[in-house]
C-alpha positions, 0 to 999 in steps of 0.5 A: 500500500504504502510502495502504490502511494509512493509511486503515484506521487512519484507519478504526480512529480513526473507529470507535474514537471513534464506539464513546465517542459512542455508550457515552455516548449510550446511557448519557445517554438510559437516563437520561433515560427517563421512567416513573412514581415510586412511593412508599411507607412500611415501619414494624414491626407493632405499634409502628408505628415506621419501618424504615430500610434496609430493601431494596425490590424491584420485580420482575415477574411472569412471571420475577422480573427486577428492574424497581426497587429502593430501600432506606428511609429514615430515616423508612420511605420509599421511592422506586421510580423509572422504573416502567413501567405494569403489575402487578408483584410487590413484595419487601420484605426486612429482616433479623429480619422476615418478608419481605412478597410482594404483587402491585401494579398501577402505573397512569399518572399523571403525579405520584408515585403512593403505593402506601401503608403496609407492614408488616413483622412480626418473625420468630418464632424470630430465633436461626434461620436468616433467608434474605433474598430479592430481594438488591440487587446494587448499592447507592450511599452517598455515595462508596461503591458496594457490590456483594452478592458473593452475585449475582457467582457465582465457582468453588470455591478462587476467589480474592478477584480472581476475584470482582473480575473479574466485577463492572461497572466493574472490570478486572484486567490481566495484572500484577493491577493493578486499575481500578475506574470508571476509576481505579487501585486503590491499597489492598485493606482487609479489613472496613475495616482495613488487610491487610499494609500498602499491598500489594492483590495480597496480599489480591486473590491469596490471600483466598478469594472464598467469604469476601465478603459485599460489595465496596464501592468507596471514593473514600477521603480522605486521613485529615486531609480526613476528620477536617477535612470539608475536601477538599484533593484527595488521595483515592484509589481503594481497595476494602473487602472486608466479610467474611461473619458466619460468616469473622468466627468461625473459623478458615480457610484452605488449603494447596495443593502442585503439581508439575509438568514441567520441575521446575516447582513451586507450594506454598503455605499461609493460615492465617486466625482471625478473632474478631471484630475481632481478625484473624491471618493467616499467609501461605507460598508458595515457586514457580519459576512466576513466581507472586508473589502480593505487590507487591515495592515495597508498603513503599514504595506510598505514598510513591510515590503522593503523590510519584510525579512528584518528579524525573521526568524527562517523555520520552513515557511511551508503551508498551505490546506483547504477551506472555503476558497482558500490559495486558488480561485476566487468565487463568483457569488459577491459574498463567497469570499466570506466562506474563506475567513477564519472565525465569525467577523463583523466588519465597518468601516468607511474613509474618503480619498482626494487627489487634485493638480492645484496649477501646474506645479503642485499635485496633492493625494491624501486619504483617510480610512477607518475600520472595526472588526470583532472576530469570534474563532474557534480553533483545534490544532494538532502538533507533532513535534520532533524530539531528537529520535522521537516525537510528542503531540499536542491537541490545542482547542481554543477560543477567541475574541478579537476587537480592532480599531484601526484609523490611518491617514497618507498624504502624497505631495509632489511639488515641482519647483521648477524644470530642474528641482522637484520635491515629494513628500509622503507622510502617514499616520496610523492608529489602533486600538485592540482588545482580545479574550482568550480561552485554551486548553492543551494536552501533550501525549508522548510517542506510546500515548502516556500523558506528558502535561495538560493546561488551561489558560485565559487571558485578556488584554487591551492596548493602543498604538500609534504609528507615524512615518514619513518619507521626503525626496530631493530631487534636483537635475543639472542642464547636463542630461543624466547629472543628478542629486536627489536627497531622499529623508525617512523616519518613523516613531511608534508607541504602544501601551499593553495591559495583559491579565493571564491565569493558567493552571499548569499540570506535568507528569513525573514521566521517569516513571510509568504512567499509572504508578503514584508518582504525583504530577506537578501542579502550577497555578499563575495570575499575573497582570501585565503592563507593557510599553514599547516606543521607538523611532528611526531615522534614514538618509539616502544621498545620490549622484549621478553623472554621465560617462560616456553616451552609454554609461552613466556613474552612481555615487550613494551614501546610506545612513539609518539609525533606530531605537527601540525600547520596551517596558514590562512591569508583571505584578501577581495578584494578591490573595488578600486584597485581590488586587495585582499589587504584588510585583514580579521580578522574574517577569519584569524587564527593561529592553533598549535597543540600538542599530545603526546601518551605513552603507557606501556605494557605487554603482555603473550602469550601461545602456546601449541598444537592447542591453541595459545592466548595471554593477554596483557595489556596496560597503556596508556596516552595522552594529547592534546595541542593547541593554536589559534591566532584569531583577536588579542586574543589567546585561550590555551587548554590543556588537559591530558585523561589516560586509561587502554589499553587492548590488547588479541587474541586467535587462535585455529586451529581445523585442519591445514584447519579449523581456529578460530581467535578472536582478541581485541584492545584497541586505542587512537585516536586524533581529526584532526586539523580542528576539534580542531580550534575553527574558521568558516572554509567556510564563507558566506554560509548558512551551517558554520563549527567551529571546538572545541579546548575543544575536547578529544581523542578518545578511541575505544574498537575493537573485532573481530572474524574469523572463516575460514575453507578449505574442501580438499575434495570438496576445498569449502572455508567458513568463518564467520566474527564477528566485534564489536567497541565502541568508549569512548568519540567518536566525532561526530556533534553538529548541532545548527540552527538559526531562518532563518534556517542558520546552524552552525556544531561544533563536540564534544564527545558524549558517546554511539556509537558503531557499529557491523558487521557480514559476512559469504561466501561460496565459492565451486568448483565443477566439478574439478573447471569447475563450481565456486560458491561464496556466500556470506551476511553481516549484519551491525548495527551502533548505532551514537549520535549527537545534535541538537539545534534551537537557537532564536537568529541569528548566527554569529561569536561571537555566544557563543555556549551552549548546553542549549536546545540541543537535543539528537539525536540518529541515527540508520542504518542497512545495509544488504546484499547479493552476488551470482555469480556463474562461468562456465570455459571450454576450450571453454567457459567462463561465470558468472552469478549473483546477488546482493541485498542491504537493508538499513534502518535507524531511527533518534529518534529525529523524527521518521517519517523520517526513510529512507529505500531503496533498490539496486538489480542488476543482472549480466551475462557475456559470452566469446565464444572461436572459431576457428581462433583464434577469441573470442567473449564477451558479458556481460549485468548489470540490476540494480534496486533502489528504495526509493530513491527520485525523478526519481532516481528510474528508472531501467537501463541496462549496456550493454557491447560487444566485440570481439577480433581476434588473429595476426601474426604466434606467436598468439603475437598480436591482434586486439579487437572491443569494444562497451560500454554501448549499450543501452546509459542507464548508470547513477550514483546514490548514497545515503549516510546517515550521521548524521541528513543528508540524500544525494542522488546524482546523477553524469555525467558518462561516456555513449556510445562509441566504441573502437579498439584497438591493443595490442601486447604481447613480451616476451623473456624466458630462457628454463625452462622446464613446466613452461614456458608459452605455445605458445598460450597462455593458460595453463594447465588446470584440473587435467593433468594440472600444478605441485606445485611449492615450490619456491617462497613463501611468507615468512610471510605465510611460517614460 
């Protein structure tokens, strides 16, 4: 049995990685198909001058399907490569003219063949409606992929995400997290400027998709390297969404309330005016349906983004499950996405978005966004954990209730002081206010089933923070082209105040001796109150200049300083029988940490760009040195520590075509260990598993390698990518895991040498007749490579435990993680439908004991259909079958997620309507999860919203100006196919237009 189960996932690997072989087989040799190139001109009648941009489409006779595209020149001309031999039609279309329609025979030849000059003539009467014909869907410019959203058709009170999913080589998971070519999604901006803050759920959830003229995905610089010209390998994934010229005059919006069983209920409002660049935006939900709509932690979204590996300790970062919707489709019923959530939430919350140009000089963005949520989740969790040859389990069963409140305010200001100085200032500003009380109980067995401990513990707390940061860039050019210095200034300041009330009854059994005999268990019973408050502040400056070399080659002098302080304060106090009061303090809890870490770097870097080759080299001297002192019972403890490395940085861009795209980056980094981890006290008293932090701790160092190969064919409009990603982390921080005699535990982190990790991901997303079908494929491959300790210590441990490495054992953590996506979409006038598929392999291996080497699996199938019938009646219907296996226990039972809805349109105007809902049919929906950290293996499992019913009505305002085509249509719906929508030039991304 178990040799049939080994072979069949030997089967699955095998398949998996022959499905990668022949996606870039397949993509390599459309590419590779030779035809005949055609060349051309386009100028205007009259003046005979050329006409650049304008939109050239090949198609053929007998049903208009697209052969090949181009857009023209600077100089008029055109290229249509791959042509076949035959007689086509040709489509030449460019805004304010005449589109010209001729039928043109392509003989063989085996050198370029000129089919000749064409002449556009200006429309008579340019103030009336102009219709564009033989739109293309996909257009390439430098870093900028840009999709027509009329050739992606959504239903009506379809949502910005919506029309994301429909387009090739994106996808969307169950949490709204968007891939876009493999990459994550980092920003959504709105007719390039920022849309409340750093938070793309906002925008993807809440915009109409009606509003879309175009999507354009961006590989967006940081500001500094697009000011400087000079790549220093910050860039990021982000999508602009340029808005129709008819949403740029008006106001639009809508306003939906639903109710349902169960006391179930959704109700929200957008309110939308847009004056040209002037935008406002307010924005209203309140749902007990686990519906958010925002990111709770977008205030902190970029910071977590340039500093995502600072402190973290590297364990095995391998998860994954089932439940709900969860890693790979997103549901079409509007309120699915709740059936995903972890616990029971009621969300409200609500903000305001300005952007506005005040002349020519000063343009200004500032939001303001609140939320509160009150989540109730129940959990049960199972942890095997390796104890050098053997194992113990644990069962966890716990109970929560969380209260957040959040407010947080951004600012953009970009002042332009004059052709040659420039300055941006972004300030933001968060607030939280947090409570939660929590119920858990636990008990451990051994590897034969003998009781090792059991305990009960709750706990309540309540505190504040408040965050604040702000970012400000110099930016001055010479008369001298590429001469520039930019000064770029950052700090951030926090605070946070904590009171903790926690009791727990502690029971350990004696386990030298047999269960059963009448050696008495320890018992240890704790009530303390804890008052915690942390402060901190940093502070950095980043100075450059640049200066040209030669014609190709530009120089890049930098300067880096950074400097953060931190500080926390924890006062324990037990309480006192007598008076039943917390009056009694409690030295060994209570502590005083301050820290300091000071950063510099000194760097050059040199970059050349010279036809289709861009690379540049850089490096780096860069020093760091950690500080810290501790306060524990009277005795204070000094570290200080000072670490020098040499830090690299050089990227390489070669663009084979203007579509077909090699990007390969690498980045050295210094990272600093948390404050958690460098105080050297027990962070959770009476438990059975005790935390201490290590003040001899060093910063980290991570070596970063990635490569992106991206390529777009005009002629089919597939989108294939590769991604290669590669880190190695000098002096990681990872856990030292030391175990008494009765099975307590004690975690320490430390540096380890030897942990790395790798990736690999590759897609194919193809339309195919003129976008009426949409294939997206795609499958990744991820290795990590995690070093930790383990160590059985004879004698008991407590506080005063001298912690050695006398005895310990190197433990070395291996997990391979594969996957792979199919979905495939159907969009016509009356028809819309998807169908797909998801498989997940993970296995991992602990060299400390081989016998424990997990391996499990997840598929999931997923198909969804919407029925457009006359009287304006829509019918839906979309249904999940998930599959888990290796887990443990009953958790590998299959479910089904089953969804239906129906909705009826209203009023003369089509404006309102009425929908019925019903979720989760069959009652089966569960939340299952594993996760695999360290020496740890976790399955959990988690109360989730089931079955209930909702009506809701929704009415859509909106009030435009005449602006011709791009107005929305009084139904609703746009253009759609070929004789359909126009290329818009206005309102492009700046970052991706230069």
């Amino acid at each position: 049995m178990t040799k049939i189960k080994q072979n069949n996932n030997g089967l699955l690997l095998k398949l998996l990685l022959l499905f990668i072989l022949v996606i870039s087989f397949t993509n390599t040799k459309s590419q590779t198909n030779t035809g005949i190139t055609v060349n051309g001109t386009i100028t205007e009648e009259g003046t005979k001058k050329p006409l650049s941009f304008a939109t050239v489409a090949l198609v053929t006779v007998r049903d208009s399907s697209l052969v090949s595209g181009a857009i023209s020149n600077a100089n008029g001309g055109f290229v249509l490569k791959n042509v076949p031999a035959g007689t086509f039609k040709l489509k030449i279309t460019f805004i304010g003219y005449n589109t010209l329609r001729k039928n043109v025979t392509i003989q063989r030849t085996s050198s370029p063949l000129n089919i000749g000059n064409f002449i556009l003539s200006v429309e008579k009467n340019m103030m009336k409606e102009v219709v564009i014909t033989g739109s293309m869907p996909v257009l390439v410019k430098k870093d900028t992929i840009e999709y027509n959203a009329d050739m992606f058709k959504t239903e009506k009170n379809a949502v910005v995400e919506d029309m994301l999913k429909k387009l090739p080589g994106v996808e969307i998971d169950g949490a709204g997290k968007i891939k876009a070519q493999g990459n994550d999604v980092t920003k959504v901006y709105v007719d390039g400027k920022q849309f409340f803050g750093n938070d793309p759920l906002i925008a993807t959830q809440n915009l109409p998709s009606e509003m879309i003229a175009k999507v354009q995905i961006i590989d967006k610089k940081s500001d500094q390297a697009e000011f400087t010209k000079i790549d220093d390998g910050d860039i990021e994934k982000v999508i602009n969404i340029v808005t129709r010229q008819g949403y740029k005059h008006g106001n639009f919006g809508k306003s939906s309330f639903g109710y349902g069983s169960n006391d179930r209920y959704d109700a929200g409002v957008m309110f939308n005016n847009f004056e040209g660049d002037r935008q406002i935006s307010i924005l209203g939900m309140s749902n007990n349906i686990n519906m958010q709509r925002f990111t709770l932690d977008a205030g902190n979204s970029l910071l977590n983004r340039r500093q995502s590996t600072l402190g973290s300790a590297r364990s095995g970062r391998m998860g994954g499950g089932g439940g709900g919707n969860r890693g790979g489709f997103t549901a079409m019923s509007a309120n699915a996405r709740g059936l995903s959530a972890n616990g029971i939430s009621t969300t409200n919350a609500g903000g305001i978005n300005f952007h506005n140009k005040f002349g020519k000089k000063l343009e200004l963005t500032s939001s303001y966004f609140f939320n509160g949520t009150e989540t109730k989740n129940d959990q049960t969790s199972l942890t095997q954990t390796i104890k050098g040859d053997s194992s113990i389990f644990k069962r966890d069963t716990t109970s929560s209730m969380t209260r957040n409140l959040n407010h947080r305010i951004s600012l953009e200001l970009n002042y332009q002081i004059d052709s040659m100085n420039s300055i941006l200032f972004r300030p933001n500003v968060s607030y939280a206010i947090n409570s939660s009380d929590r119920n858990s109980s636990s008990i451990t067995n051994g590897q034969s089933g003998y009781r090792l401990n059991e305990s009960n513990t709750s706990s309540s707390s309540d505190g504040t923070s408040l965050n604040s940061s702000n970012t400000l860039l110099y930016r001055l050019k010479f008369k001298k082209p590429r001469r520039t210095f930019s000064i770029n200034f950052g700090n951030s300041i926090k605070s946070g105040n904590t009171d903790t009330y926690t009791k727990s009854l502690l029971t350990i059994y004696n386990t030298s001796k047999i269960p059963g005999s009448s050696n008495a268990p320890t018992v240890t019973n704790t009530d303390l109150y804890y008052d915690g408050k942390t402060t901190g502040d940093s502070y950095n400056v980043r100075l450059s200049y640049t200066e040209p070399l030669t014609k190709y080659q530009s120089l890049e002098l930098n300067y880096y300083y950074s400097v953060s302080n931190n500080t926390s304060i924890r006062k324990a106090y037990d309480r006192n029988p007598i008076t039943g009061l917390y009056d009694k303090p409690d030295t060994a809890y209570s502590n005083q940490f301050n820290n300091t870490f000071i950063n510099q770097r000194y760097g050059i870097a040199i970059q050349t760009q010279k036809n289709k080759l861009m690379y540049t080299f850089g490096l780096g001297l860069e020093s760091s040195q950690i500080n810290s002192n501790t306060h524990i019972r009277d005795t204070l403890y000094d570290r200080s520590h000072k670490s020098f490395n040499f830090s690299p940085t050089a990227s390489l861009n070669y663009s084979f075509t203007n579509r077909t795209k090699l990007n390969i980056q690498y980045r050295g980094t210094t990272n600093e260990p948390t404050v958690d981890q460098l105080q050297p006290v027990v962070t959770n008293p009476n438990s059975i598993t005790q935390n201490v932090g290590n003040q001899n701790l060093k910063a980290s160092f991570t070596n970063d390698i990635n490569l992106n190969y991206n390529n777009v064919n005009l002629k089919t409009f597939s989108n294939y990518y590769f991604n290669l990603q590669y880190s190695n982390v000098l002096n990681a921080i990872s856990n030292y895991y030391v175990y008494g005699p009765n099975n307590e535990q004690l975690i320490m982190p430390l540096n380890v040498k030897g942990s790395y990790d790798a990736s690999a991901s590759t897609g194919l997303g193809m339309p195919f007749k003129q976008n009426k079908y949409v294939l997206n494929t795609s499958a990744s491959v991820t290795w990590n490579n995690d070093i930790n300790y383990i160590k059985n210590s004879p004698t008991s441990l407590t506080l005063d435990t001298p912690i050695d490495f006398v005895g310990a054992s190197r433990n070395v953590t291996r997990a391979l993680s594969l996957g792979y996506n199919l979905m495939g979409t159907l969009n016509t006038k009356a028809v819309m439908a998807t169908l797909a598929g998801r498989m997940n392999y993970n296995r991992a291996w602990q060299s400390i004991q081989t016998t424990t080497n997990s391996i499990y699996m997840s598929y999931n199938i997923y198909g969804d259909i919407k029925l457009s019938l006359p009287a304006g009646l829509l019918i839906s219907t979309d249904c999940q079958y998930n599959i888990n296996s290796g887990y443990s226990g009953n958790l590998n039972k299959p479910y089904t997620l089953w969804n239906a809805g129906a909705t009826k349109d209203l009023f003369k105007n089509k404006k309102g309507q009425i929908k019925f809902q019903i979720l989760d049919i069959l009652k089966q929906n569960q939340s299952i999860k594993r996760s695999i950290s360290g020496i740890n293996i976790v399955d959990t499992k988690s109360n989730i919203l089931t079955q209930y019913f909702m009506f809701t009505f929704v009415y859509n305002f909106n009030n435009f100006k005449n602006m011709g085509n791009n107005n929305p249509r009084p139904d609703g719906m746009r253009r759609f196919g070929p004789d359909g929508g126009g290329f818009n030039r206005g309102g492009g991304f700046r970052g991706g237009m230069d």
